[in-house]
C-alpha positions as CSV (number, residue, x, y, z in Angstrom):
1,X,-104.8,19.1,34.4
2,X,-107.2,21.2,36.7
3,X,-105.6,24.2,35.7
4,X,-106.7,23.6,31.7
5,X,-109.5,22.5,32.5
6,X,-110.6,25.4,34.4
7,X,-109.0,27.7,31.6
8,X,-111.6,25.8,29.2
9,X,-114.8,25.5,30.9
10,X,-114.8,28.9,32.3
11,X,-117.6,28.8,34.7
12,X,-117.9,30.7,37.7
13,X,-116.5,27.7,40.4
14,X,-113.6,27.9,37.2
15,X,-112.5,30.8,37.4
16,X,-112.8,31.1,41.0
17,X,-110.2,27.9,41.4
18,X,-108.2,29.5,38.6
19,X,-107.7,33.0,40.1
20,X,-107.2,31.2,43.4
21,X,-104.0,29.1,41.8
22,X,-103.0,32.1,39.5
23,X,-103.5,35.4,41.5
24,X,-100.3,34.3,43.4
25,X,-98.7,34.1,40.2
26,X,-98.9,37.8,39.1
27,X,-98.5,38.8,43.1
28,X,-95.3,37.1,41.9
29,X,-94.5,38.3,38.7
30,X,-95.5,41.9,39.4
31,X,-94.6,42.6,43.3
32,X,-98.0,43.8,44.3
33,X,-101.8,42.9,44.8
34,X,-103.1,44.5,41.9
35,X,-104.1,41.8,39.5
36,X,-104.1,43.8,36.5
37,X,-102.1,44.2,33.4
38,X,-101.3,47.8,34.0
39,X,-100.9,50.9,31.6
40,X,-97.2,51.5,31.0
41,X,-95.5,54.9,30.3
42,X,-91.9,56.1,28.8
43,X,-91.7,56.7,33.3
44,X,-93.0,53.7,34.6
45,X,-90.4,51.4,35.7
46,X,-92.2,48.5,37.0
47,X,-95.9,46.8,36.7
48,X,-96.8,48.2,40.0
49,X,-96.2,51.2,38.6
50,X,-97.8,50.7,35.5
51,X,-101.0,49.0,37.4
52,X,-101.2,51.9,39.7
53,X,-101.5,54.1,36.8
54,X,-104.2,51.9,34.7
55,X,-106.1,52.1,38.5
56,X,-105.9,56.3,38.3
57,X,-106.5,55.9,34.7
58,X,-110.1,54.5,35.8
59,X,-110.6,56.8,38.7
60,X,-110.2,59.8,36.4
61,X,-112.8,58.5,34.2
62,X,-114.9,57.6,36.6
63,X,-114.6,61.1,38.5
64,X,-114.7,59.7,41.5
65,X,-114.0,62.8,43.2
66,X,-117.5,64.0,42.4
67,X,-119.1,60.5,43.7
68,X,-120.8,59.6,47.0
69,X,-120.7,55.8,46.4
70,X,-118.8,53.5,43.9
71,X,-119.4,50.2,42.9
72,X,-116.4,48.5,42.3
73,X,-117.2,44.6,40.5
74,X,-114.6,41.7,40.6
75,X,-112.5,43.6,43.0
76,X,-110.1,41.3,43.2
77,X,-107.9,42.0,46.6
78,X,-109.3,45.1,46.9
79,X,-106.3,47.0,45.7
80,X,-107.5,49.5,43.3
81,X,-110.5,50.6,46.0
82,X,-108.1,51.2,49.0
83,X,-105.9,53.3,46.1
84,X,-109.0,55.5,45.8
85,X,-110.7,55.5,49.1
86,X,-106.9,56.7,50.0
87,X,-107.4,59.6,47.7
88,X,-111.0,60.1,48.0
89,X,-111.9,59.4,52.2
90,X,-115.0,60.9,51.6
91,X,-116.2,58.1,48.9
92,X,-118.0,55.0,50.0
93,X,-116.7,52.3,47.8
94,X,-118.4,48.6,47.7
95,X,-116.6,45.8,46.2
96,X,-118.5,43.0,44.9
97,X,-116.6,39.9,44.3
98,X,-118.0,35.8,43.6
99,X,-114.0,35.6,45.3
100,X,-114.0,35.0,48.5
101,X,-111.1,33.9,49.9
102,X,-109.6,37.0,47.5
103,X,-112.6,39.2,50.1
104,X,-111.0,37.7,53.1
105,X,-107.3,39.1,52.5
106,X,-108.4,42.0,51.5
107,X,-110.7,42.3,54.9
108,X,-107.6,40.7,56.8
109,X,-105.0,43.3,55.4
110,X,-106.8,46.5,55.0
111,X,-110.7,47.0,55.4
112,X,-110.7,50.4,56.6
113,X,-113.8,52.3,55.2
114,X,-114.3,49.7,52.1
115,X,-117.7,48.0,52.2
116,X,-116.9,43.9,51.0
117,X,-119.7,41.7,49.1
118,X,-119.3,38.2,48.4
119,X,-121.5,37.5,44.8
120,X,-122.0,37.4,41.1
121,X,-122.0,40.2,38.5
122,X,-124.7,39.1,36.8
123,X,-127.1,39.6,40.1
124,X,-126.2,42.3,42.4
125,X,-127.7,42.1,45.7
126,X,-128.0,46.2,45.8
127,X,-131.2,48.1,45.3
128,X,-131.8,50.3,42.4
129,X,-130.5,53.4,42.1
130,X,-127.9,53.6,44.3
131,X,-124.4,53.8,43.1
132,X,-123.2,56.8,41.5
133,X,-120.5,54.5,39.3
134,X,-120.0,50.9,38.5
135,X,-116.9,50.1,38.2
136,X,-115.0,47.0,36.7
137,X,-111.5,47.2,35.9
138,X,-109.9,44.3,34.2
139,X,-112.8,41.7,35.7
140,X,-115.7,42.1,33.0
141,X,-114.3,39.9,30.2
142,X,-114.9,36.8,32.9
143,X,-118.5,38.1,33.2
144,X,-121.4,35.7,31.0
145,X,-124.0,36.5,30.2
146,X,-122.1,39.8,29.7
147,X,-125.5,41.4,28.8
148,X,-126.4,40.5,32.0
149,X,-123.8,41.9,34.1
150,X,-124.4,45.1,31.7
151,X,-128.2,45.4,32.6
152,X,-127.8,44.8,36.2
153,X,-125.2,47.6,36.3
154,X,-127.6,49.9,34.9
155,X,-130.0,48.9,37.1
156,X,-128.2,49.9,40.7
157,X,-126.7,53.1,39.2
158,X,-128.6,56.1,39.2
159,X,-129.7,58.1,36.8
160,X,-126.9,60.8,36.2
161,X,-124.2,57.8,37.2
162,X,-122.2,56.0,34.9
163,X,-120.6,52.3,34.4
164,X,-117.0,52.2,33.5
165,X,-115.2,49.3,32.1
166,X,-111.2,48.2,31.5
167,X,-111.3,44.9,29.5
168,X,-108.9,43.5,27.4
169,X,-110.7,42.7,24.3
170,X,-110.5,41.2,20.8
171,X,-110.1,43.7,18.0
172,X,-112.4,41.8,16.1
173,X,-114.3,38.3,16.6
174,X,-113.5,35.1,14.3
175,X,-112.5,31.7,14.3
176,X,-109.2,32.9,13.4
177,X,-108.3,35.6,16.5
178,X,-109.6,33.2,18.7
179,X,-107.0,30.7,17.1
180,X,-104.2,33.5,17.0
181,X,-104.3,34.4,20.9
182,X,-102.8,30.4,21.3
183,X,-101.3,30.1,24.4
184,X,-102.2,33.7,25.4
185,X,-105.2,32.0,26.9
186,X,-103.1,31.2,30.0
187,X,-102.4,35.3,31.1
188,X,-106.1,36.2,29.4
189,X,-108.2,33.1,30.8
190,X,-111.7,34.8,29.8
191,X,-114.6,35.2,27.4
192,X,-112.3,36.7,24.8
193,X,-115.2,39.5,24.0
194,X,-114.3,41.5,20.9
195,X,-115.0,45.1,20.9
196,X,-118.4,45.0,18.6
197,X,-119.6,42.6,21.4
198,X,-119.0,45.5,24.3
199,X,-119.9,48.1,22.5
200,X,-123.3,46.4,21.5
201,X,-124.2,45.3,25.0
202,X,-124.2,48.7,26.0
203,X,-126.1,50.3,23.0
204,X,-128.7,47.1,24.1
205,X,-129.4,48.0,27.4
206,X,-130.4,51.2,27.0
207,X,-127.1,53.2,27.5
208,X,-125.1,55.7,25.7
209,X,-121.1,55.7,25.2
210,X,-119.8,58.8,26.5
211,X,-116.2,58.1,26.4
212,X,-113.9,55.2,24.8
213,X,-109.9,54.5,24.8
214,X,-108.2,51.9,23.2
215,X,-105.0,51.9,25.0
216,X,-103.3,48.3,23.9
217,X,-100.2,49.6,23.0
218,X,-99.4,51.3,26.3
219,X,-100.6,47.9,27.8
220,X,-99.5,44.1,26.6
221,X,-96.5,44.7,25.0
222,X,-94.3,46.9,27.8
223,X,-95.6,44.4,30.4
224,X,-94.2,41.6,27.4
225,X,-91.0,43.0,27.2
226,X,-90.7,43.8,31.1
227,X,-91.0,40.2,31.7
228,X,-88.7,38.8,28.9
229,X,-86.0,41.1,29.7
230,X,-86.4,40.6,34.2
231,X,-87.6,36.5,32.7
232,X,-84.1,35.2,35.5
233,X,-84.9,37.1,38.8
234,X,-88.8,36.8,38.3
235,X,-88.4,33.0,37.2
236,X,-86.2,32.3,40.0
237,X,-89.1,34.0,42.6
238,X,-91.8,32.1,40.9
239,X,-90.3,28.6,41.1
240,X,-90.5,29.3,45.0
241,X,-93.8,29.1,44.8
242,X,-94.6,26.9,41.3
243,X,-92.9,23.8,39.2
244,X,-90.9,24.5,36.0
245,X,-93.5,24.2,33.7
246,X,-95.7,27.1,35.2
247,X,-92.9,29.8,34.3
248,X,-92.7,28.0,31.0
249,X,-96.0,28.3,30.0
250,X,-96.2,32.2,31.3
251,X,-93.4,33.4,29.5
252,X,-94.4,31.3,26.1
253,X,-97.7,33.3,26.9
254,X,-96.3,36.7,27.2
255,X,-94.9,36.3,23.9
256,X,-97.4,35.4,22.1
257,X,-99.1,38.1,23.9
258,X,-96.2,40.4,22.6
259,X,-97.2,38.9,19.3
260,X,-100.6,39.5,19.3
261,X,-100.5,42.9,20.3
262,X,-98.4,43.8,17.2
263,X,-100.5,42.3,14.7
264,X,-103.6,44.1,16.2
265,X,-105.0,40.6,17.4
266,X,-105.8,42.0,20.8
267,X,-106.3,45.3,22.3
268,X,-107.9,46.9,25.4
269,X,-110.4,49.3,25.9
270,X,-111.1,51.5,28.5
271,X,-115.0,52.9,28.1
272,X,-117.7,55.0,30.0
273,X,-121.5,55.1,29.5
274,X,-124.1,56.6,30.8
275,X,-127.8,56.4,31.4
């Protein structure tokens, strides 16, 4: 009951409790920390794999090599950041997350050279002007007022810097897409923002879109058909940890994610802007 209830309300303390319950879940599922739904290649053979590569994916964007200090917002674990600090040493790299028990393993487990901020998107406690990037990979469709989060974003980064965003998104908003997505809600618990919506908050506060992917088809159904055709081993690790009806409800949820992705319900977009 907590768990639907959290998955409808959405607020903050919500999603917080949710991503407590669920992040174990996809730890799970996918055999790593990264809690995102990874980019997945004719060569990747797993979704730590496939997450590593949506992470580089992002870094490459975001050129991080020619960046003095990145912002990286709902950082989850931590994951992605110690993957780039490891490639970049020279990079300082803040993650901002409302998460904190997620801040406190990643401080426990790692923690070397990674600056960790307990807070919201929507108010950054970092002056103006001072980030080279913003970063938020696979975190920004839980942010509301998303023009908010957008506007505060502009505000810390400076002026040549740019804000780069990985969000699963809707292709297009309506009664009807929200209605198709179903059960997908469980594996996509957010603000279901279509891609007019991103787009617009951008062009709103003030920015320009230099660069935009849409990369859907590389991202929701291999991760579908990884877990239908692994659904015993993975099912048999998740019980350890969940009842039944948990499992249940994910795989029902991966196909219908399966099913949306093929009608063009849902994609994902990976986008840059700029001052």
């Amino acid at each position: 009951m907590d768990v639907i209830l959290w998955t409808l309300r959405r607020g903050e303390g919500d999603v917080v409790n949710l991503y407590n319950y669920l992040s174990g879940l996809m730890q799970v599922s996918t055999g790593g920390n990264f809690l995102n739904f990874g980019y997945w290649t004719n060569s990747t053979k797993n979704p730590v794999d496939a997450q590593t590569n949506l992470c580089n994916m992002v870094s490459d964007m975001a050129e991080i090599n020619k960046t003095k200090h990145v912002l990286d917002i709902g950082s989850g674990f931590s994951e992605p950041a110690f993957l780039w600090k490891k490639s970049h040493p020279d990079v300082t790299i803040t993650c901002l997350n409302i998460n904190q028990n997620q801040l406190k393993s990643a401080n426990k487990h790692y923690a070397h050279g990674i600056n960790l901020l307990n807070s919201t998107a929507i108010r950054i406690p970092i002056a103006d002007e001072s980030c080279d990037r913003v970063i938020a990979l696979e975190s920004a469709q839980h942010f509301r007022p998303l023009q908010d989060f957008i506007s505060e974003a502009k505000r810390v980064l400076k002026k040549d810097g740019s804000i780069i965003l990985a969000i699963p998104v809707l292709s297009r908003q309506s009664k009807m897409s929200i209605f198709k997505i179903g059960i997908l809600k469980f594996t996509w618990s957010s603000e279901h923002y279509d891609i007019e919506t991103i787009k617009k908050a951008i062009q709103n506060a003030g920015l320009k879109t230099s660069e935009s992917r849409l990369v859907g088809s590389n991202v929701y159904m291999p991760l579908a058909e990884y877990y239908i055709q692994n659904r015993q081993s993975l099912r048999q690790e998740i019980l350890k940890r969940y009842p039944s009806y948990v499992e249940s409800i994910l795989f029902k949820s991966m196909l219908k994610m399966k099913q949306a992705a093929e009608s063009h319900t849902i994609e994902y977009i990976l986008i840059k802007c700029t001052k």
